[in-house]
N, C-alpha and C positions, 0 to 999 in steps of 0.2 A: 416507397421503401426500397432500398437497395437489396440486390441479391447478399444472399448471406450461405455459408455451412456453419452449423453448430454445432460444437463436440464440447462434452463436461465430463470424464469417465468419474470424477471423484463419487465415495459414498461418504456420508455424512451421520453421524452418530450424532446426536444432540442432547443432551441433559443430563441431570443428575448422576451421578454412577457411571456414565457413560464411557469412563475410563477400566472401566472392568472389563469391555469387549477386549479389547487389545489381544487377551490370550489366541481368541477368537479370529480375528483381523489380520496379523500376523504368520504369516506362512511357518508351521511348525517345521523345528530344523535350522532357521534360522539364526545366523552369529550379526547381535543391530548391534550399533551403535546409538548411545540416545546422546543426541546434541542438546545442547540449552545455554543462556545467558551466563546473567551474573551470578548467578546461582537461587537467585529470591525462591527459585520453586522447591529451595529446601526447607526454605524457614517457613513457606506456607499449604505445606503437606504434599504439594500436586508430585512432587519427587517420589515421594512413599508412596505413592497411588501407584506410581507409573511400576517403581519395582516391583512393590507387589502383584500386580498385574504379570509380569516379566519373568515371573518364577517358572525354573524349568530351561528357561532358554539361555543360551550363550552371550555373555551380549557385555558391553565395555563403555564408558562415555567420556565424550570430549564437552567440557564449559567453557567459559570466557567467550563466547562469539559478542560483539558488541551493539550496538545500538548502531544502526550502519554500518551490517558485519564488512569486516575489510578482507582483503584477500590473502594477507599477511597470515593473520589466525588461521583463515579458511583451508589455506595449503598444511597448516602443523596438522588438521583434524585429517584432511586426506591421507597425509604422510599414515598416521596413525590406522587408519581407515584402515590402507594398506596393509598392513604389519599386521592386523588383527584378521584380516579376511571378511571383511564384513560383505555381508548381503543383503541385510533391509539397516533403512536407517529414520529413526525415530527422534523425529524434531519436537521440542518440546518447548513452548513460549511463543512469543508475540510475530511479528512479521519480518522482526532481521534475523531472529533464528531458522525461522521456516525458509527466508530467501537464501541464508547463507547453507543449507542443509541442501538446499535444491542442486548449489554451486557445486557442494561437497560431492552430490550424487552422477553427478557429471564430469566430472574433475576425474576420479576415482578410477577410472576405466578409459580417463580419454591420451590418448595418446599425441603427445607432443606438448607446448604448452598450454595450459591450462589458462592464463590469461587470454588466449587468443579464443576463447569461449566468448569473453565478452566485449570481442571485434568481431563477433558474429560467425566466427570457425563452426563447423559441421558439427553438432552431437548425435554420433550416430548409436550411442547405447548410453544409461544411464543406471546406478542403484534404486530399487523401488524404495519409496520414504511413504511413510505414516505420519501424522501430527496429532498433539494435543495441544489447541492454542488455548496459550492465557490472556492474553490481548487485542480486543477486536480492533481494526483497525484496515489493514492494508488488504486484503480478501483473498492473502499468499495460500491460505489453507484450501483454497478453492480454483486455481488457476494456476499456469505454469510458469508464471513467470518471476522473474528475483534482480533485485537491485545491487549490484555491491560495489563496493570502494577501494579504490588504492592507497594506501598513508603516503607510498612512497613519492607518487604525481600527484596528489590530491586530485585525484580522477573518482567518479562513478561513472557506472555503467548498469544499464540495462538488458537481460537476456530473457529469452523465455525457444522453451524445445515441447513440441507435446510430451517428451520422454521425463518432465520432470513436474506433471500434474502428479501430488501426491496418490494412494491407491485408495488413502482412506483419511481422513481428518477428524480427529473427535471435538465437540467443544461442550465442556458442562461452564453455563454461567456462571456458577459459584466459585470456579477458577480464576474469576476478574476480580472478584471482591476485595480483592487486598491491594488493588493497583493504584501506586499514587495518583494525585489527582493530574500532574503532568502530563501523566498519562490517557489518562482517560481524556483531556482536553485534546492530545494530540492525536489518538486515534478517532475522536470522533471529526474531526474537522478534515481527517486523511477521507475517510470515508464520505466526507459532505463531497470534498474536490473530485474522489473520483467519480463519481453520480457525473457532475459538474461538466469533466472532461471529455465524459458521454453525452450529453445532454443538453449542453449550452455552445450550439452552434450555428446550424441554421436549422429550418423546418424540412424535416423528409416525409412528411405523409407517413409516419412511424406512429399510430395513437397508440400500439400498446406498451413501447419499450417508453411515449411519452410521459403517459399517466404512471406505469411503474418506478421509472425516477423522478416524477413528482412526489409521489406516494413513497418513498423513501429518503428523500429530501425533507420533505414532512417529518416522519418520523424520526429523521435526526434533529431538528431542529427543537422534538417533543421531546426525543431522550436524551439527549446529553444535560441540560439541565439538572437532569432527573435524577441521571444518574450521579452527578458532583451533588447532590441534596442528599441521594438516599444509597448509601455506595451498596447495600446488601439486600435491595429491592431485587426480587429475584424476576418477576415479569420484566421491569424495564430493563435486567440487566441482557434476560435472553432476546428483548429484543432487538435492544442493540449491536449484542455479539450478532446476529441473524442478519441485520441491518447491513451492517459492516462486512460479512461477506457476503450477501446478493449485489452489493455495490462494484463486484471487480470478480466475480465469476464468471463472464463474457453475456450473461442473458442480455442486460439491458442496453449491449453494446451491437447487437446483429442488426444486422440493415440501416443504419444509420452512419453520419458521418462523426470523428471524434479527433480532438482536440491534441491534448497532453503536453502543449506546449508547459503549461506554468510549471508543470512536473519537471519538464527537461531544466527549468532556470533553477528552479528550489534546487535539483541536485547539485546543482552547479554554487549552490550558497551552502548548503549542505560540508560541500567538499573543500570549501574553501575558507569557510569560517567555523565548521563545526554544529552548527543551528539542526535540531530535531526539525524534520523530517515535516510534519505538520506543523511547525513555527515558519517555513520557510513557501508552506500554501498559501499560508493564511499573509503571510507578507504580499506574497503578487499576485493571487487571485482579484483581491480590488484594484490594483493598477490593470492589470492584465484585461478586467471588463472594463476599465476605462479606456485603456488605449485601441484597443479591437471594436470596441462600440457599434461603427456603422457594421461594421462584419457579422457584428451579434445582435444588435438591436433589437430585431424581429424575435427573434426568440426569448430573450432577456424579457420585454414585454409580456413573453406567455408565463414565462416565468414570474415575474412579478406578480400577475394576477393567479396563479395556481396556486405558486407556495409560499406567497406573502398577501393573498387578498388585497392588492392594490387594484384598485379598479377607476379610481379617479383621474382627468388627465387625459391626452393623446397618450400613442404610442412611446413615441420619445421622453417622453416624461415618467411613465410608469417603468421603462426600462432605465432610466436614470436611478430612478428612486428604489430601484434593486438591486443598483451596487452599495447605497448605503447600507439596506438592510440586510444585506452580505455582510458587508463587514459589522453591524452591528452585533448582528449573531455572533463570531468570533470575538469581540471585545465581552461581550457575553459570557463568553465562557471561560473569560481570564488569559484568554491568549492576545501576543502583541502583534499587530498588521504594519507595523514599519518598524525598515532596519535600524534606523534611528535610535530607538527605544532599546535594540542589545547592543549600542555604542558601534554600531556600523555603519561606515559613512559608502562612497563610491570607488574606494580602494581598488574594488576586485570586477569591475565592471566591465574597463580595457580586456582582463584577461578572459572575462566570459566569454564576451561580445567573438573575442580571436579564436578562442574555441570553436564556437560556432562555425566559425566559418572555413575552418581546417578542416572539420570532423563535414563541409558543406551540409551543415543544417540551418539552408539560406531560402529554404521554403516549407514552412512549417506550421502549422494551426490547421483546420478544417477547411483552409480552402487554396493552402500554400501559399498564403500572402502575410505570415508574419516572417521577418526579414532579421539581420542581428543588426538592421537598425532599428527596426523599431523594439525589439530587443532591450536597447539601450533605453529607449525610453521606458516602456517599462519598470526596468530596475530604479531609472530616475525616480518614476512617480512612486514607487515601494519606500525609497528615501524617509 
């Protein structure tokens, strides 16, 4: 196992009612802002929770953040931010509101441009933020990190500052119950890759973070089913919401080596055709363990027999026969594993591939040996 430091300061509220603390959680005195989507948390009460929790306090909100909040919107809600004085700010929804909220919390106070946050620029203070998440999925309520998009380059980017680990995250299950099933398929497959990206690389003499993303790999593979069968099953739904963020709160990432290549392409399909976020995992996660193979093999094998019970076979075989049963699970679940199928061909491949190698991410995966040629393959085999 590799040396590691581990820091989490978030606290965690979990269940029923658990939207009641807020008064509580909330530094009284406070002028928030509550962030959120499209608005759905109007029509399915979590709005009314949250206000009436909020009574008493100051407080104003910005909607329309999008489903790969872009930076466009992000800067109206800062402008806004401003002009209001806010002080805590109260994310409310799935993992683009919570990432674009983190943005907003940085943005706020930083001086100079604000895009240059996500070319890596200093954040040297931040707004403290709260969440109620309605969609488990990406494990933003638990970590500091936020994804966002440009409309104007079809750019994404990735940031993460310890200054924008939320202070407190609430999650009641019964908050997911109204989620399309698009959703619930794409957060649960967001959640299977990051285990994935953690996990499926080579062997470090790590047996506890191994069996823990076993043991949650497992568990996604029991609830997501479960949850598209029985969408108001209240055990399977907390334990997926639970699932979904122990998958990307940094535990089962210490002392270990990790991946994240497939994330870096999805964004990159993401930004350039539009594709949800978990449509574009589930695209090159199966090329991605084919093309990386000898790289992964060994492990791929443990994996095989941990959390597919394949036990028949050499090595190279049981690890073969767990990139099918990767993608089988995703077809599983009604989601599509090649570009093909949403009428994308090789269009945008040149431009990725050039990307890559501007921004020099020409040594990348768990052992710096995927390349923006092999890259290219890759995306080929997503075809």
């Amino acid at each position: 196992m590799n040396n590691f430091e581990f820091y989490n300061p978030v606290k965690i509220e979990f269940g029923k009612g658990a939207v009641e603390k807020l008064r509580e959680l909330i530094p009284a005195g406070s002028k928030v802002m509550i962030t959120y989507g499209g608005g759905s948390i109007k029509s399915n009460g979590v709005y009314s929770d949250v206000c009436k929790a909020l009574e008493g306090f100051s407080y104003t909100e910005f909607g329309g953040i999008e489903p790969n909040p872009t930076y466009e919107t992000l800067m109206q809600a800062v402008e806004k931010a401003r002009a209001f004085g806010v002080t805590f700010l109260l994310a409310v929804g799935g993992g683009s509101v919570l990432d674009g909220t983190k943005f907003i919390a940085a943005a706020i106070p930083f001086e100079g441009d604000p895009w240059t946050i996500l070319k890596r620029a200093a954040v040297k203070t931040a707004i403290p933020m709260g969440t109620v998440l309605t969609l488990p999925a990406t494990g933003s309520e638990m970590n500091s990190g936020a994804v966002i998009s440009r409309k104007e380059t079809k750019e994404k980017f990735a940031f993460s500052t310890p200054l924008t680990f939320p202070v407190f995250s609430i999650l009641d299950p019964e908050y997911t119950y109204s989620l399309p099933t698009n959703q619930i398929v794409n957060g649960t497959v967001d959640a299977f890759i990051h285990v994935m990206e953690q996990y499926l690389t080579y062997p470090s003499a790590a047996l506890v973070q191994d069996y823990w993303a076993e043991g949650l790999l497992k568990a996604l593979v029991d609830l997501g089913p479960k949850a598209l069968a029985n969408p108001t099953d209240y055990d399977v739904r907390s334990n997926l919401m639970w699932a979904a963020t122990m998958a990307l709160n940094g535990i089962i990432a210490v002392g270990v080596p990790q991946d994240w290549a497939t994330h870096m392409i999805g964004h990159e399909l993401t930004a350039l055709h539009g594709l949800a976020h978990g449509e574009t995992l589930a695209i090159v996660y199966p090329a991605m363990m084919e093309v990386m193979f000898e790289q992964k093999k060994e492990k791929m094998a443990q994996y095989a027999e941990r959390v597919w019970g394949i036990t028949e076979g050499g090595a190279d075989e049981r690890a073969r026969k767990s990139i099918a049963k990767t993608e089988e699970f995703f077809k599983s679940l009604g989601i599509k594993t090649h570009l093909k199928e949403y009428g994308i061909g090789d269009e945008s491949f040149e431009t990725i591939c050039t990307r890559f190698t501007e921004r020099r991410w020409v040594k990348m995966g768990e052992r710096g040996e995927l390349t923006p040629e092999l890259v290219l393959e890759v995306l080929k085999k997503s075809l």
